[in-house]
VOBA-1610 file (N, C-alpha, C; in pm, whole numbers, padded with zeros to 5 digits, always signed):
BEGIN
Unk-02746-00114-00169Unk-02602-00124-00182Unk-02542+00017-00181Unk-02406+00034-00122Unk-02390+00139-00077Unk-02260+00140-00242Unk-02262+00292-00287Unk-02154+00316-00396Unk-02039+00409-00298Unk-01916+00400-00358Unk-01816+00448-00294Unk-01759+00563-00451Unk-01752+00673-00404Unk-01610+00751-00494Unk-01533+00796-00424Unk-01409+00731-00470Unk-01311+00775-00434Unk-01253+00906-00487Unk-01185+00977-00369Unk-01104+01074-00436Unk-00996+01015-00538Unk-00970+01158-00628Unk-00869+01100-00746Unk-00698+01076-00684Unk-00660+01100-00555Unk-00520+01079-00541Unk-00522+00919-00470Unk-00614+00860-00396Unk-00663+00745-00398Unk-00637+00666-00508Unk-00745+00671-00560Unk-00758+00607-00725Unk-00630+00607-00774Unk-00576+00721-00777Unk-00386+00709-00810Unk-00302+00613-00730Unk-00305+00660-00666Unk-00236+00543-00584Unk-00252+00430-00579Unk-00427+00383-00574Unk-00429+00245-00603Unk-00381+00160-00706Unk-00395+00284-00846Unk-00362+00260-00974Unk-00210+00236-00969Unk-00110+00267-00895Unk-00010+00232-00900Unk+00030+00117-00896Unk-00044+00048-00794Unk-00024-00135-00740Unk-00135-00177-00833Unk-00203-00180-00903Unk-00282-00225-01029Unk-00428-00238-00978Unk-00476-00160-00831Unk-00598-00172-00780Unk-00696-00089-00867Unk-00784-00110-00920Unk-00891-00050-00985Unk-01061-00070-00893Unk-01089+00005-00794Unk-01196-00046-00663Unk-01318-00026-00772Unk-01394-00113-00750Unk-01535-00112-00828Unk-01608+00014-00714Unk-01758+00048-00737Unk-01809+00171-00667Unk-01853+00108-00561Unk-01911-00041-00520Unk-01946-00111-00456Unk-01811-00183-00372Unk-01693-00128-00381Unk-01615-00175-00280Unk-01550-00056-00220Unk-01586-00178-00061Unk-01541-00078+00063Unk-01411-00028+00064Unk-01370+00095+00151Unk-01237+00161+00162Unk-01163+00058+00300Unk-01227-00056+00363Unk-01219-00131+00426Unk-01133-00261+00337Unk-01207-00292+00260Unk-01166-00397+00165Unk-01037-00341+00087Unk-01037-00256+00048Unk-00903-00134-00022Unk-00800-00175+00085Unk-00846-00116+00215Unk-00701-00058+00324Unk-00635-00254+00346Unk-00689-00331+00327Unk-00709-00433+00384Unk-00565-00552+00299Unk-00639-00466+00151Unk-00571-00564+00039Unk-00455-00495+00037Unk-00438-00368+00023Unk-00319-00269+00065Unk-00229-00295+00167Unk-00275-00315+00302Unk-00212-00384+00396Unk-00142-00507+00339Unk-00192-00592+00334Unk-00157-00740+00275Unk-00008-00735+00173Unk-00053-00646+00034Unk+00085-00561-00022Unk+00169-00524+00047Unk+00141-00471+00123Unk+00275-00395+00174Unk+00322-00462+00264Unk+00234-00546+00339Unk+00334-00641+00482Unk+00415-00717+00372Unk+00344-00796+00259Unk+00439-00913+00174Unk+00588-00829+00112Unk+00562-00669+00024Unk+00691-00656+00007Unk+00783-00608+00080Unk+00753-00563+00252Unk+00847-00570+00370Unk+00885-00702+00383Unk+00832-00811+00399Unk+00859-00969+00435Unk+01009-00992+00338Unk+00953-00974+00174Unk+01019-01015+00093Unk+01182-00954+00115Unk+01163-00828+00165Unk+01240-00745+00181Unk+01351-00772+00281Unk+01301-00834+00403Unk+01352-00875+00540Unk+01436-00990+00488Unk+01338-01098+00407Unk+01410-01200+00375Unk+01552-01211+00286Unk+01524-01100+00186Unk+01622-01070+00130Unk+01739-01047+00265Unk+01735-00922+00279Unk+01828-00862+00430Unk+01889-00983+00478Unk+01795-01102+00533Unk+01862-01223+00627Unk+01936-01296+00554Unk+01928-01309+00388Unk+02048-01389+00313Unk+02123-01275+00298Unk+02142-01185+00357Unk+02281-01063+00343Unk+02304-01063+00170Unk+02181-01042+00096Unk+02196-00985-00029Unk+02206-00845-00049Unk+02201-00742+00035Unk+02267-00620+00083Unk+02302-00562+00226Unk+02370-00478+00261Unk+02357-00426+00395Unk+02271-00364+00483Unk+02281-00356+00567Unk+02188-00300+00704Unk+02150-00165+00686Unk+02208-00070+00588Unk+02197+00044+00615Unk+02130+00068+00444Unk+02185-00040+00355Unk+02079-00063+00247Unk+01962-00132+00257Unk+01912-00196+00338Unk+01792-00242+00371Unk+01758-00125+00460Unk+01802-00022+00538Unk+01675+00104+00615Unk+01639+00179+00464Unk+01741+00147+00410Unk+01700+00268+00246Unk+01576+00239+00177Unk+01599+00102+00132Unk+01484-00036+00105Unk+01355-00002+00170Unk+01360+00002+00294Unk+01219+00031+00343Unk+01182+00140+00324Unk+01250+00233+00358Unk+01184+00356+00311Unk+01127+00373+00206Unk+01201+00348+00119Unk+01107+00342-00075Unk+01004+00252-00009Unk+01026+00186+00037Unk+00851+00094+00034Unk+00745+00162+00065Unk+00805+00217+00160Unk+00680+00333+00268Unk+00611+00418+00177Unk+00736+00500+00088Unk+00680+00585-00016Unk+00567+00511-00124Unk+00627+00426-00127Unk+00536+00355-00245Unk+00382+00375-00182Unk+00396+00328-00071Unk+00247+00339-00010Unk+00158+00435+00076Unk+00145+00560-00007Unk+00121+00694+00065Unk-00005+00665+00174Unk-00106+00568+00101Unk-00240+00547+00179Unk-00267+00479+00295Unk-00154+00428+00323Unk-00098+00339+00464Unk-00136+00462+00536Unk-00124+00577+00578Unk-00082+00661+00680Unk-00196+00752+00609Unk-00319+00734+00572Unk-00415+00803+00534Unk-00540+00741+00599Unk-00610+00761+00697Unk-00760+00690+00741Unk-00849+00661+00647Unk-00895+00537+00616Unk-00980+00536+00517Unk-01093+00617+00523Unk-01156+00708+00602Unk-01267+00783+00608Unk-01232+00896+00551Unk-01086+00909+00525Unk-01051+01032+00396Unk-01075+00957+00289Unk-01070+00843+00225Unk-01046+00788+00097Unk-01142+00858-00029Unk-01300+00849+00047Unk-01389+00900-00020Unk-01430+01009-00014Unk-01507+01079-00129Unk-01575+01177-00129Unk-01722+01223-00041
//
Protein backbone atom coordinates (compact mmCIF):
# COMPACT_ATOMS: atom_id res chain seq x y z
CA UNK A 1 0.00 0.00 0.00
CA UNK A 2 1.23 3.13 -1.12
CA UNK A 3 1.25 6.22 1.92
CA UNK A 4 0.70 9.74 0.66
CA UNK A 5 2.04 13.18 2.59
CA UNK A 6 0.74 15.82 1.73
CA UNK A 7 2.21 19.15 1.70
CA UNK A 8 0.95 21.45 4.59
CA UNK A 9 -0.86 24.20 2.23
CA UNK A 10 -2.84 21.15 0.78
CA UNK A 11 -3.80 19.80 4.07
CA UNK A 12 -4.93 23.54 4.62
CA UNK A 13 -6.93 23.82 2.16
CA UNK A 14 -8.48 20.63 2.40
CA UNK A 15 -9.01 21.48 6.04
CA UNK A 16 -11.02 24.29 4.97
CA UNK A 17 -13.93 22.16 3.24
CA UNK A 18 -13.60 19.65 6.30
CA UNK A 19 -11.30 17.11 4.13
CA UNK A 20 -8.92 15.37 6.49
CA UNK A 21 -7.03 12.62 3.56
CA UNK A 22 -5.97 9.48 5.48
CA UNK A 23 -2.00 8.55 4.24
CA UNK A 24 -3.52 5.79 2.14
CA UNK A 25 -5.63 8.18 0.07
CA UNK A 26 -4.90 9.13 -3.37
CA UNK A 27 -4.37 12.92 -4.53
CA UNK A 28 -6.72 11.39 -7.29
CA UNK A 29 -9.48 10.59 -4.86
CA UNK A 30 -8.77 14.30 -3.12
CA UNK A 31 -8.88 16.23 -6.71
CA UNK A 32 -11.98 14.17 -7.47
CA UNK A 33 -14.09 14.84 -4.21
CA UNK A 34 -12.87 18.52 -4.57
CA UNK A 35 -14.12 18.64 -8.00
CA UNK A 36 -17.54 17.31 -7.00
CA UNK A 37 -17.52 20.47 -4.19
CA UNK A 38 -16.93 22.85 -6.24
CA UNK A 39 -19.07 21.89 -9.47
CA UNK A 40 -22.19 21.53 -6.61
CA UNK A 41 -21.45 25.10 -5.07
CA UNK A 42 -21.22 26.68 -8.77
CA UNK A 43 -24.62 24.66 -9.61
CA UNK A 44 -26.14 25.97 -6.37
CA UNK A 45 -24.91 29.21 -7.33
CA UNK A 46 -26.30 29.29 -11.05
CA UNK A 47 -29.51 28.17 -9.60
CA UNK A 48 -29.70 30.78 -7.30
CA UNK A 49 -28.75 33.46 -10.38
CA UNK A 50 -31.84 31.75 -12.53
CA UNK A 51 -34.48 32.63 -9.64
CA UNK A 52 -32.88 36.31 -10.01
CA UNK A 53 -32.09 36.20 -6.19
CA UNK A 54 -29.26 38.64 -7.21
CA UNK A 55 -27.82 40.26 -10.32
CA UNK A 56 -25.61 39.31 -13.18
CA UNK A 57 -22.81 41.24 -12.16
CA UNK A 58 -23.42 39.88 -8.44
CA UNK A 59 -23.34 36.44 -9.49
CA UNK A 60 -19.59 37.12 -11.67
CA UNK A 61 -18.62 38.39 -7.95
CA UNK A 62 -20.21 35.04 -6.48
CA UNK A 63 -18.07 33.00 -8.58
CA UNK A 64 -15.15 34.44 -8.10
CA UNK A 65 -15.19 33.91 -4.19
CA UNK A 66 -15.87 30.38 -5.15
CA UNK A 67 -12.76 30.05 -7.23
CA UNK A 68 -10.86 31.53 -4.29
CA UNK A 69 -12.26 29.22 -1.98
CA UNK A 70 -10.70 26.55 -4.06
CA UNK A 71 -6.96 27.30 -4.55
CA UNK A 72 -6.24 23.40 -5.42
CA UNK A 73 -8.51 23.36 -8.47
CA UNK A 74 -5.68 25.07 -10.50
CA UNK A 75 -2.86 23.06 -8.69
CA UNK A 76 -1.86 19.42 -10.49
CA UNK A 77 -2.22 16.86 -8.12
CA UNK A 78 1.45 15.67 -8.67
CA UNK A 79 2.28 18.93 -6.65
CA UNK A 80 -0.08 17.85 -3.78
CA UNK A 81 2.56 15.59 -2.26
CA UNK A 82 5.79 15.52 -0.89
Amino acid sequence: MTTYVYKPYVLESLGYHGVIPKPATTPAQLREFLNDLYRYELRQLRDRYMRREFSKLEYHERVIDVRKRYPLMSVPVEFWTE
